[in-house]
Each structure stands twice: as C-alpha cells, then as structure tokens.
C-alpha positions as CSV (number, residue, x, y, z in Angstrom):
1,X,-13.7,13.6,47.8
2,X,-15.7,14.0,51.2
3,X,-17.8,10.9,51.9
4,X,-21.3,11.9,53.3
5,X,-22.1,10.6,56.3
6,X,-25.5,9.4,55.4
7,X,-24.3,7.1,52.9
8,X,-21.7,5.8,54.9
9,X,-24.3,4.5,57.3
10,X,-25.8,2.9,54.8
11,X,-23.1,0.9,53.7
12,X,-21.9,0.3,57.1
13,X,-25.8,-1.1,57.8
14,X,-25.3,-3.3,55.0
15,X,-22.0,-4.7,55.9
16,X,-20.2,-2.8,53.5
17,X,-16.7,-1.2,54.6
18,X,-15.0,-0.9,51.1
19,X,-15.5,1.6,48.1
20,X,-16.1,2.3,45.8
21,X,-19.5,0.2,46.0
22,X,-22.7,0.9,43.4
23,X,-26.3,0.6,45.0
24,X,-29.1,-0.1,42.4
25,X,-32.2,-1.5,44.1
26,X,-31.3,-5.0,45.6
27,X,-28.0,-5.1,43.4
28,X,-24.7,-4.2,44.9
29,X,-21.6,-3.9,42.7
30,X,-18.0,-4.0,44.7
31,X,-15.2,-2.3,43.2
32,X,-15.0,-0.6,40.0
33,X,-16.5,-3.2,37.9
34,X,-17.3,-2.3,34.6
35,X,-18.4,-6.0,33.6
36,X,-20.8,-6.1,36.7
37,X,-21.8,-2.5,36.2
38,X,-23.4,-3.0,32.6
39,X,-25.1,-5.8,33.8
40,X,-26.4,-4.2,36.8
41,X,-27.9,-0.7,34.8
42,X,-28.7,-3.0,31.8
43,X,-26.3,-1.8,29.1
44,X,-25.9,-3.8,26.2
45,X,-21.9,-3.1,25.6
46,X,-18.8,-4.9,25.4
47,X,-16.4,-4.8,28.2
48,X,-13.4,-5.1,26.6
49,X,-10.5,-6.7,28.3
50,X,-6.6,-6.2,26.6
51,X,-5.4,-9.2,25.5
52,X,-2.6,-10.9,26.7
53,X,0.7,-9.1,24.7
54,X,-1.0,-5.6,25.0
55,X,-1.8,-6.7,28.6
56,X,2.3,-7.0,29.3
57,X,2.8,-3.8,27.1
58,X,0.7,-1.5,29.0
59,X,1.7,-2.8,32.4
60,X,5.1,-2.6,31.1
61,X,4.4,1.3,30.0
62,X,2.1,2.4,32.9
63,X,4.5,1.2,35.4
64,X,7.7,2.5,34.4
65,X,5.9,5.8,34.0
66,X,4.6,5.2,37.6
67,X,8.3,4.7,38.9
68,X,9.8,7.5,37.2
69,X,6.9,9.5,38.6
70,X,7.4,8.7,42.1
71,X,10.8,9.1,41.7
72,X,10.7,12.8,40.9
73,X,8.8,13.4,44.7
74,X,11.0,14.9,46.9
75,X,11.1,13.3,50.0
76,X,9.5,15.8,51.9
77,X,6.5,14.7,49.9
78,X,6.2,11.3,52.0
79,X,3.9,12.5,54.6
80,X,1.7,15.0,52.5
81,X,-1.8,14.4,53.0
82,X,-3.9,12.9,49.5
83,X,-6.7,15.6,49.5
84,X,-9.7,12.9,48.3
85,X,-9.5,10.2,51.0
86,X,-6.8,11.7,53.6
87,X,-4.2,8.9,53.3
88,X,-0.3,10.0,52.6
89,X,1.3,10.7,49.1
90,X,4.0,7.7,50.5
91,X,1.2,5.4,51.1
92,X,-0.6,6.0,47.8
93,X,2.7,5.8,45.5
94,X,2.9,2.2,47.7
95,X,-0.6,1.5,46.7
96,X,-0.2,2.1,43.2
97,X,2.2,-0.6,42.8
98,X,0.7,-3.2,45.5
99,X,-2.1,-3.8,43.4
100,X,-0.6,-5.7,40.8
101,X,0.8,-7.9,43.5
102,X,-2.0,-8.7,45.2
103,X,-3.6,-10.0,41.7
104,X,-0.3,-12.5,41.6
105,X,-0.7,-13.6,45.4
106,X,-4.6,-14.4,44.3
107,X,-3.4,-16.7,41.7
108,X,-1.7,-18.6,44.4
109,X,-3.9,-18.6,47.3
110,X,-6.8,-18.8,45.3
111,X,-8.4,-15.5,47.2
112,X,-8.3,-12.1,46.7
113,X,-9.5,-10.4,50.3
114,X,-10.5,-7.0,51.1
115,X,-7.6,-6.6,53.2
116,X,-5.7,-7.5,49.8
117,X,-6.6,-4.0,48.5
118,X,-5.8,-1.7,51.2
119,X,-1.9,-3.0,52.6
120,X,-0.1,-0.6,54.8
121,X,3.0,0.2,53.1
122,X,5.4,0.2,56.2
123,X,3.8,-3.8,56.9
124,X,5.2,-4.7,53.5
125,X,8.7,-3.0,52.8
126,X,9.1,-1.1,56.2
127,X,9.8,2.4,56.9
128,X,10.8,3.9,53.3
129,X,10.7,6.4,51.2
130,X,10.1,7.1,47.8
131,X,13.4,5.6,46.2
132,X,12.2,2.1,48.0
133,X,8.8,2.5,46.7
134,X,10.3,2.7,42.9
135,X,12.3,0.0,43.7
136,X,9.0,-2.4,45.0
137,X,7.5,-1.2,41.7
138,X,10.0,-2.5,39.4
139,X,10.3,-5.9,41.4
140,X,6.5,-6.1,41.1
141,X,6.4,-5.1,37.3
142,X,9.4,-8.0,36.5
143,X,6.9,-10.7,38.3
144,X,4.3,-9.2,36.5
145,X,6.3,-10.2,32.9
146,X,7.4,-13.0,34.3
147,X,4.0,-14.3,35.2
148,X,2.0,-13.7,32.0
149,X,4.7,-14.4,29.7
150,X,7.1,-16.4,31.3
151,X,8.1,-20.2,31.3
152,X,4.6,-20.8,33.6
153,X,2.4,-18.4,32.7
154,X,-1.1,-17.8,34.5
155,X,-4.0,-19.5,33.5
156,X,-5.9,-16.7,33.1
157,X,-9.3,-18.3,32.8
158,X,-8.0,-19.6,36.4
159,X,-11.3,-19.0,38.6
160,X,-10.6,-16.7,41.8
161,X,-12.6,-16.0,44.9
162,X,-12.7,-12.1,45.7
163,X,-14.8,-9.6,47.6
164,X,-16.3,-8.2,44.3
165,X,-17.4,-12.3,43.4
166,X,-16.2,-14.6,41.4
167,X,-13.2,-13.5,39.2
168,X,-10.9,-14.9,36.4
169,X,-7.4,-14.5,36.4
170,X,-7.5,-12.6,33.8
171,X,-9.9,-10.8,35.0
172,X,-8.2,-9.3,37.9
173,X,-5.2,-8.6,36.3
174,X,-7.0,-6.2,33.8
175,X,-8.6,-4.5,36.9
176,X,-5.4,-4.1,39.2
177,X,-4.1,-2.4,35.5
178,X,-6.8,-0.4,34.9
179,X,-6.4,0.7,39.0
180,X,-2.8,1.3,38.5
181,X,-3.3,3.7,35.2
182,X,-6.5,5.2,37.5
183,X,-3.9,6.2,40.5
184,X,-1.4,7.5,37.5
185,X,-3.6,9.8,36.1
186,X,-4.7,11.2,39.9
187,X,-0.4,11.1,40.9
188,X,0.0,13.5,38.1
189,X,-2.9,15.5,39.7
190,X,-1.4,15.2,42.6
191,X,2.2,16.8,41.6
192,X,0.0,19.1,39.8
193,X,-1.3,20.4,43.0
194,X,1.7,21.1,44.5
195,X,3.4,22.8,41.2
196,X,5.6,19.8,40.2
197,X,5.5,18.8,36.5
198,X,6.4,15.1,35.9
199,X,9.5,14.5,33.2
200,X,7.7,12.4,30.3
201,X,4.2,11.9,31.5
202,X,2.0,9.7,30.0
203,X,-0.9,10.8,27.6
204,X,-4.4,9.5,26.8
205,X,-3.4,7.7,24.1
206,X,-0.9,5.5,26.5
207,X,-4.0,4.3,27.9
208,X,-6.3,3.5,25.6
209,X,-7.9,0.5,25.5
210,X,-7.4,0.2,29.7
211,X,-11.1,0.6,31.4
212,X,-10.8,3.0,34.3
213,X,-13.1,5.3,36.2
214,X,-14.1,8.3,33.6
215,X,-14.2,10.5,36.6
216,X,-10.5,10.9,38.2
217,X,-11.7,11.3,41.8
C-alpha cells in the first residue's frame, strides 16, 4: 500500500516516523492497538487477550507454519521486492519471526523501542537466506516456550515501557502474536502472487481468538 504524501507530512510534523499510527482529534494511537483503539473511538467491547496455554499453543502453531512457509521460498525469492511497503521477501520472512524476540528482550531491559520493531535482518544473523531465517524462527519459538512455560516464566503483568505507552508483558506478547499471524496471512499472499502454493497452510480457524488487522494490507 502507497502512503500519501500528505499524510506522511503530517505525521512527520507531529514527530511521528512509525505506522501504522491512528489520528482521532488530539488522540494518537501507535501500533495496531486494539485495546487503545476502543478506547480512543469509544467502543464498549472486550479486547480479548489468549490466555497463557492457548498463548503457547498458537505461537507454537503459527510459527511452525511460518517456518515451513519460508522454507518452501526458493532462494531466488530473497531479494523480491514486498509490493505494500517496498522492503524484500528475505527481510519480511526475518521480520516475521523478530517480533516475538523483541517482546523477550523487553522483558529484560524493561523497554520496547521503535528501533525494536524494525531490525535489519543482515545486523542480527548476517548475510542469509531463507534456510537461516527458519532456523532463527525455531530458536525464537523454543525461547518463546521456554519463557512462558518454563522453570521462570514471565511475569506477565510485568509493566513495560514502549513507543505505543505503557504495556504489560502479557500484553506485548499477545501483540508480537497477533503481528506474527498478521505477516502469515500477507506471506501466503505473498507466494500467492508469484504462483507458489504453501504445503499445509494455515486456515481461519488456526487463528481464532488472535486479534489482528481485519484488513490484510
């Protein structure tokens, strides 16, 4: 999706330089917030957030589909360009998985930056390809496990500083999930696009009960 110019001024004059951002009036919501967002446009609904074994069970599921996924791209595929934001299939596939991570470093540090969201694949694991990328996936998915249902586990009601405000632990878990099923559903696109059919795709019913965007781009 093309980003008008117009409205990137306005973001920039507001000292905004990440989306996806909602304007309402005075109110400014970072990130795809659904907890925020009902507040902001006044909807009386629950957000619902999974709980804790379903939490495990669907990162367990979305990930390994992810991996198998990504492992189907040729490797010619590295360097094709992601039609909605210009960025490169290799880099996305990256993305997909760094997410997750970036919610277990916040736990640590206490922060979860901007710069958190957007890591530049060859900074982290070098100059790969896809069979690398699978293989960062699965090492973030077993921390993942091991975090929320390990020896230790998170205190998810753990406070967090991040550029969308004030998060719990949990919180951010359940949106670097939901952001993981999100880039799923547009990698399947994506093969889609350029006539490659993933093995054993997820299916709406995988998700359910994950919030995510309703639109895909």
């Amino acid at each position: 999706m093309e980003h008008d110019p117009e409205s990137l001024k306005e973001l920039l004059d507001r000292g905004l330089k990440v989306v996806p951002v909602t304007i309402w009036g005075d109110e400014v919501v970072i990130g795809f917030n659904p907890k925020e967002l009902s507040r902001v446009f006044g909807i009386d609904a629950q957000v619902s957030r999974v709980d804790l074994p379903t939490m495990v069970e669907k990162y367990q599921t979305v990930l390994v589909a992810a991996a198998s996924a990504v492992g189907q791209l040729p490797p010619e595929y590295m360097d094709w360009e992601c039609p909605e934001r210009k960025r490169k299939l290799g880099q996305f596939t990256f993305h997909l998985f760094d997410r997750p991570d970036r919610a277990l470093n916040a736990y640590k540090v206490g922060v979860y930056s901007s710069e958190d969201r957007g890591r530049n694949m060859h900074d982290v694991i070098g100059d790969v390809g896809f069979k690398e990328i699978v293989t960062y996936g699965g090492d973030v998915l077993d921390r993942v496990k091991t975090a929320l249902m390990g020896d230790d586990p998170l205190d998810l009601e753990k406070p967090l500083d991040t550029y969308m405000g004030s998060k719990t632990a949990g919180e951010l878990m359940d949106l670097a999930l939901g952001h993981s099923v999100h880039h799923l559903k547009q990698l399947y696109e994506y093969m889609s696009i350029n006539g490659l059919a993933p093995v054993d795709p997820l299916g709406e019913e995988d998700f359910n009960g994950v919030a995510v965007p309703t639109e895909l781009f």
